[in-house]
MMTF fields as JSON, N, C-alpha, C and O atoms, coordinates in Angstrom:
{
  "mmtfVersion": "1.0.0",
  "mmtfProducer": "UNKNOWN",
  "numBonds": 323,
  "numAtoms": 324,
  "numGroups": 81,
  "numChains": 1,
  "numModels": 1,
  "chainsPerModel": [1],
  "groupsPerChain": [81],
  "chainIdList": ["A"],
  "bondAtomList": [4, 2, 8, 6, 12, 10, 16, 14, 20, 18, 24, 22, 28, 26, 32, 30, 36, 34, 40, 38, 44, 42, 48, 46, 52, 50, 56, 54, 60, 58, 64, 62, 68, 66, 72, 70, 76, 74, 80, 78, 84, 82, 88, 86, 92, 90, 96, 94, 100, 98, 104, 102, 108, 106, 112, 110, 116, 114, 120, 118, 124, 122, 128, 126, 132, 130, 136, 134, 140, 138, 144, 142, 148, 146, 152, 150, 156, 154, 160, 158, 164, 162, 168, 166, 172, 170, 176, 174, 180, 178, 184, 182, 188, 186, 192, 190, 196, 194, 200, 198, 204, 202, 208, 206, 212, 210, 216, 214, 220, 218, 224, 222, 228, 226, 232, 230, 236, 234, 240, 238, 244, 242, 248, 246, 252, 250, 256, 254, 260, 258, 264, 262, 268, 266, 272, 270, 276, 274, 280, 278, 284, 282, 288, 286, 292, 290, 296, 294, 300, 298, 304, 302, 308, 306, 312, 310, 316, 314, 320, 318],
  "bondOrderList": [1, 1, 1, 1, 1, 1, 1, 1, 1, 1, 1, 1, 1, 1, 1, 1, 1, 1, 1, 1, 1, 1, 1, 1, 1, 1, 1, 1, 1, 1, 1, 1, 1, 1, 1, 1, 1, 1, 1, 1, 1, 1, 1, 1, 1, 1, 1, 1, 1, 1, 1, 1, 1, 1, 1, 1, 1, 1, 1, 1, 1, 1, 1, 1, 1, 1, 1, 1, 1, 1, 1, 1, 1, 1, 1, 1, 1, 1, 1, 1],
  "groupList": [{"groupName": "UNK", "atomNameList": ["N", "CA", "C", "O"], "elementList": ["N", "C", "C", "O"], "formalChargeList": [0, 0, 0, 0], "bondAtomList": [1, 0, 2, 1, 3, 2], "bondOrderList": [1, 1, 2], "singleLetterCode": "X", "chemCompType": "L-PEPTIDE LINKING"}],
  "groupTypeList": [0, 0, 0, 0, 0, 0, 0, 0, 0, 0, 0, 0, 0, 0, 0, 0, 0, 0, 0, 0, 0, 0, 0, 0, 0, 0, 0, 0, 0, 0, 0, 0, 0, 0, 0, 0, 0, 0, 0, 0, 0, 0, 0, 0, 0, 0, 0, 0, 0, 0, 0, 0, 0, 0, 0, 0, 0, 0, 0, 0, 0, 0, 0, 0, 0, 0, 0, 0, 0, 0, 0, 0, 0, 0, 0, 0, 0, 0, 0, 0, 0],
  "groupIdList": [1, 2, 3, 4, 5, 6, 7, 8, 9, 10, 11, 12, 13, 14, 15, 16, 17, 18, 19, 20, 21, 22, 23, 24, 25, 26, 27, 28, 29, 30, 31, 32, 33, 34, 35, 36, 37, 38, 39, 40, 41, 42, 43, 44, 45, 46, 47, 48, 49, 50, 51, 52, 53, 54, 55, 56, 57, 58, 59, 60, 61, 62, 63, 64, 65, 66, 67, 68, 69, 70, 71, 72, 73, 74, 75, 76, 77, 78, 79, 80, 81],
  "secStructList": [7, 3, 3, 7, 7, 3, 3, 3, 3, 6, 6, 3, 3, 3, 3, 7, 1, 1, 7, 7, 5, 7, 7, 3, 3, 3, 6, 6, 6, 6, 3, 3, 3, 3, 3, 7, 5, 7, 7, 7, 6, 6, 6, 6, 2, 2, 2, 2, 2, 2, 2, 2, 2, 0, 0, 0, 0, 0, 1, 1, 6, 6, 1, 7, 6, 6, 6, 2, 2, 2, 2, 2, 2, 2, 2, 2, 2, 2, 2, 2, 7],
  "xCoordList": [94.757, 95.524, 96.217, 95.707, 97.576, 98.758, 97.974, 97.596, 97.751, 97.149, 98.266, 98.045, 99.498, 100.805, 100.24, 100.05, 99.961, 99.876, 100.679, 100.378, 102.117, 102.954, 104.231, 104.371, 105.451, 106.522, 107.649, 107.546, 108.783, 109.488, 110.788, 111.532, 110.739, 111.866, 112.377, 111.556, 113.61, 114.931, 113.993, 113.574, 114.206, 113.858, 112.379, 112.157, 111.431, 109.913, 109.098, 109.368, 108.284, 106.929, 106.493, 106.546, 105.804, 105.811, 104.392, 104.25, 103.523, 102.385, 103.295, 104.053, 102.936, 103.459, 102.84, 101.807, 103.311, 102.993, 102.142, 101.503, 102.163, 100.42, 99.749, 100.21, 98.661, 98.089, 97.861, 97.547, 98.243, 98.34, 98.905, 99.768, 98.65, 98.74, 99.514, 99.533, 99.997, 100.411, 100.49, 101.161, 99.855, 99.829, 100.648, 101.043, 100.922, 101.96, 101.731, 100.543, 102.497, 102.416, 103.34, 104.558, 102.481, 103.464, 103.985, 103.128, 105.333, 105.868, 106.061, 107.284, 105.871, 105.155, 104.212, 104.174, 103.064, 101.343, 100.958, 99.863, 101.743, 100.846, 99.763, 98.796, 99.501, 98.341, 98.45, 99.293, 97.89, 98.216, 97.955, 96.991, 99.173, 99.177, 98.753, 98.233, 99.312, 98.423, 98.905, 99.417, 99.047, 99.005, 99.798, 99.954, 100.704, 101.351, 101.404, 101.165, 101.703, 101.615, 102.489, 103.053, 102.595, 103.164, 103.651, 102.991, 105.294, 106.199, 106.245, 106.406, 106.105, 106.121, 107.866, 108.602, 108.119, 109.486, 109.665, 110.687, 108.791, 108.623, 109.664, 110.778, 108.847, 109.247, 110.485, 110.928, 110.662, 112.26, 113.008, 114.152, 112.663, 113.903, 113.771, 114.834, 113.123, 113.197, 114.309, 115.154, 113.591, 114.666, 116.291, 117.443, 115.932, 117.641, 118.349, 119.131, 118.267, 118.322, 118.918, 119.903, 117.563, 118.328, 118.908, 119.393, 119.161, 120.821, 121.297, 121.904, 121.858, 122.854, 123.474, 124.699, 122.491, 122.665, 123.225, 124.264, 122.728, 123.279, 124.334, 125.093, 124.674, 125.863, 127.345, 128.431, 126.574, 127.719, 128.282, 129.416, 127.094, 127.294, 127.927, 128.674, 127.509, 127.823, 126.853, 127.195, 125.887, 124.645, 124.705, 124.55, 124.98, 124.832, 126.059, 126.168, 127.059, 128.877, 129.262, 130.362, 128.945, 129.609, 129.095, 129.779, 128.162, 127.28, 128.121, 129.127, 127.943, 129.261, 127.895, 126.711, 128.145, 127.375, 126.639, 125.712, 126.841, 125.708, 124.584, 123.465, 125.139, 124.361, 123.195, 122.325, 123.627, 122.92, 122.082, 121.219, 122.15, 121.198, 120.36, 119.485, 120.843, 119.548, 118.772, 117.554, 119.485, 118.26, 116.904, 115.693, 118.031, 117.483, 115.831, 114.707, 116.67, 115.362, 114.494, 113.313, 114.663, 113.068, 112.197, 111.105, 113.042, 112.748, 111.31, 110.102, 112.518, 111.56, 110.025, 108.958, 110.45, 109.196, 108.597, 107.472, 108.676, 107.793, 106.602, 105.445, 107.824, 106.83, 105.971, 104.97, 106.193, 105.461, 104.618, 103.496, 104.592, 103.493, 102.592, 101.721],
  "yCoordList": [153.392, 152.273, 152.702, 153.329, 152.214, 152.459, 151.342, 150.291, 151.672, 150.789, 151.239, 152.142, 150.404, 150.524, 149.373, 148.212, 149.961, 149.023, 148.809, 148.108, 149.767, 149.254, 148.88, 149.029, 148.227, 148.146, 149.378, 149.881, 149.661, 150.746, 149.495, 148.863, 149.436, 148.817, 149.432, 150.006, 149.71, 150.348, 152.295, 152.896, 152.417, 153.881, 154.119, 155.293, 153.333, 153.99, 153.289, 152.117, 153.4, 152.812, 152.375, 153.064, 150.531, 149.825, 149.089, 148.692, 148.939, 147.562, 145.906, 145.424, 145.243, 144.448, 143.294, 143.674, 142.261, 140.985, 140.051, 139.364, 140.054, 139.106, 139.797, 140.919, 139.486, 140.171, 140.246, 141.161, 138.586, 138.843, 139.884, 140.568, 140.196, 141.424, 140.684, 139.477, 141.603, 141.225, 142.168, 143.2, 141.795, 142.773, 143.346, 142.834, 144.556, 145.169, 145.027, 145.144, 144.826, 144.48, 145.343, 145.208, 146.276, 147.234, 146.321, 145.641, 145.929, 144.502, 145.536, 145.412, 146.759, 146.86, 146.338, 145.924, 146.353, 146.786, 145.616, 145.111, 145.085, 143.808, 144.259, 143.575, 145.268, 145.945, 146.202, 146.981, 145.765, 146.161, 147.414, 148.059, 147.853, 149.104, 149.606, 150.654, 148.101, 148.423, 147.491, 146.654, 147.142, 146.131, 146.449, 147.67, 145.628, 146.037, 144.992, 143.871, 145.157, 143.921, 143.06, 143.518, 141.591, 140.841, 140.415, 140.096, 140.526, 140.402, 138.775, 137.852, 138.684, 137.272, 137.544, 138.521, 135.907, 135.733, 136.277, 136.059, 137.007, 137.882, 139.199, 139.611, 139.589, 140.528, 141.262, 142.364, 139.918, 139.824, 139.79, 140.211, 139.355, 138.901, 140.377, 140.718, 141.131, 142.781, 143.875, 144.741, 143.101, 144.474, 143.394, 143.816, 142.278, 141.843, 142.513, 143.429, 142.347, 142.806, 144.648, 145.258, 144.99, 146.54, 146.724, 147.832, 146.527, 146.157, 145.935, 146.999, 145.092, 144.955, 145.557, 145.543, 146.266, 147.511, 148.649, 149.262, 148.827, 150.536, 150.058, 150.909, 148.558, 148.427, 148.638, 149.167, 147.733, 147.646, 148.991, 149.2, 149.796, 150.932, 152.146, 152.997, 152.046, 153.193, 153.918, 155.048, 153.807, 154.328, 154.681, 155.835, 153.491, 153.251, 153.738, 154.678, 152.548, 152.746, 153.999, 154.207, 155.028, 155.903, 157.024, 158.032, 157.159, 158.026, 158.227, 157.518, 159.173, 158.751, 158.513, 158.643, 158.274, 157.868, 159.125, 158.814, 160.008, 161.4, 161.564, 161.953, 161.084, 161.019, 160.112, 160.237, 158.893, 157.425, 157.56, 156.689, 158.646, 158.852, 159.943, 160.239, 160.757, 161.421, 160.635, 160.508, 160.067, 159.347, 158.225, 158.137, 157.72, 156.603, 157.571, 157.234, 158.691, 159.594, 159.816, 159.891, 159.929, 160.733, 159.269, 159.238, 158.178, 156.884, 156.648, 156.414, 156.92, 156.658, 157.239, 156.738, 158.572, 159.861, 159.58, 160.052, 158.836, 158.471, 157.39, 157.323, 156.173, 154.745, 155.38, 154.739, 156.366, 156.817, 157.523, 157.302, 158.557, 159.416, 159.042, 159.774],
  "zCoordList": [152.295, 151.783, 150.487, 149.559, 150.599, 149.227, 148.364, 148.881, 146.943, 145.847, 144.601, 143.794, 144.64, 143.197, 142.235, 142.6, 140.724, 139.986, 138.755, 137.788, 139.005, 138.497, 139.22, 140.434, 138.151, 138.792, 138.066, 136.947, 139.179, 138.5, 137.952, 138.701, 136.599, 135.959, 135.232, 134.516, 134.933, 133.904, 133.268, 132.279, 134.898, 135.282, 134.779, 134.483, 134.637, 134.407, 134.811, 134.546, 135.291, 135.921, 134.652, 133.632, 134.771, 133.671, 134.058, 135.214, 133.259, 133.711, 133.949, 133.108, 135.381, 135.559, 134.213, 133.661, 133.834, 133.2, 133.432, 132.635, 134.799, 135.181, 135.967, 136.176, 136.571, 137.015, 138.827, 139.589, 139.049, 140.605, 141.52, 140.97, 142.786, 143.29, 144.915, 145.154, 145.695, 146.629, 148.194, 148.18, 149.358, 150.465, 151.378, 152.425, 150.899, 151.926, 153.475, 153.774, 154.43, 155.127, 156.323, 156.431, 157.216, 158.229, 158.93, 159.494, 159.192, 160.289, 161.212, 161.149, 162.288, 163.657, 164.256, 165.415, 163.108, 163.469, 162.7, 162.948, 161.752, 160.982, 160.545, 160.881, 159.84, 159.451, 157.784, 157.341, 157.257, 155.612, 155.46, 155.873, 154.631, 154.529, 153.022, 152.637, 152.137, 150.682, 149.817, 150.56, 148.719, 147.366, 146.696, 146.66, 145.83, 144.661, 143.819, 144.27, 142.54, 141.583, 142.476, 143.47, 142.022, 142.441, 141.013, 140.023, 141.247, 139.668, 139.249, 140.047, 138.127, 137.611, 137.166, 137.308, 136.462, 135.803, 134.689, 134.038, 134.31, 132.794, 133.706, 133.382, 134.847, 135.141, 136.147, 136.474, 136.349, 136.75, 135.821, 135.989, 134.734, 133.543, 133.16, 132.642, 133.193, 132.752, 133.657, 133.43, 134.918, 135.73, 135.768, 135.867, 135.677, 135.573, 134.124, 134.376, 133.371, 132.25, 132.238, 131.822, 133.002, 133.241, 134.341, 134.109, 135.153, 136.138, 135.555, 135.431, 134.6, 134.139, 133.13, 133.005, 132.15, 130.868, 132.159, 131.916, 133.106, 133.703, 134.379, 134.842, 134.621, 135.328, 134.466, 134.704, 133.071, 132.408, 131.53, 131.098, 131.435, 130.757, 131.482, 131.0, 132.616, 133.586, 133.711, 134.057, 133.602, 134.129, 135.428, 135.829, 136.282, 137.326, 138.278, 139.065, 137.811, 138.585, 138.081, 138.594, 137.302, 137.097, 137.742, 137.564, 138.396, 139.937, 140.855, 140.874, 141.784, 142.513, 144.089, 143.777, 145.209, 145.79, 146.538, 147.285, 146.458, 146.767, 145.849, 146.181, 144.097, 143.389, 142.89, 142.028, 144.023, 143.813, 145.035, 145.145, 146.182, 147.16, 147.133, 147.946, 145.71, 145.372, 144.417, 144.54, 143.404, 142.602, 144.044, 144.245, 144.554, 145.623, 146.924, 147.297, 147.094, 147.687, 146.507, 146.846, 145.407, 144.468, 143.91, 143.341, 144.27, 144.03, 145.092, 145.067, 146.039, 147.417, 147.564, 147.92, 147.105, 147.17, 146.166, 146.328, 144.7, 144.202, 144.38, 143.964, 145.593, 145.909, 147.09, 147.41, 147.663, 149.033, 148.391, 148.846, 147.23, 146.652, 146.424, 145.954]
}
């Protein structure tokens, strides 16, 4: 079983704000596959916040899209690690 007990917000793995947790769920097999925090409104107001600093800055729009599918794979390979 996958056990994440943080969230990845404005590029770093962060302790979520409350503490409830929430079950991943394989939709083939309906089989939990593992847990992750479950984000409160603390912690939405964080990653909104940074969307919008890398949007407006160019963090983000200024990637070109080969470069937004490598960040997006080491993303990936980190939530699967």
């Amino acid at each position: 079983m996958i056990v994440k007990d943080k969230l990845f917000i404005d590029g770093q793995w962060i302790d979520p704000a409350g503490s409830g947790k929430i079950e991943v769920i394989e939709a083939a097999t309906e089989q939990v596959l593992g847990t992750a925090p479950d984000g409160t409104e603390a912690d939405i107001d964080k990653a909104v916040v940074a969307a919008r600093r890398a949007f407006d800055d160019g963090a983000w729009t200024g990637t070109t899209p080969a470069e937004r599918a490598e960040i997006m794979a080491a993303l990936s390979a980190q939530i699967q690690g």
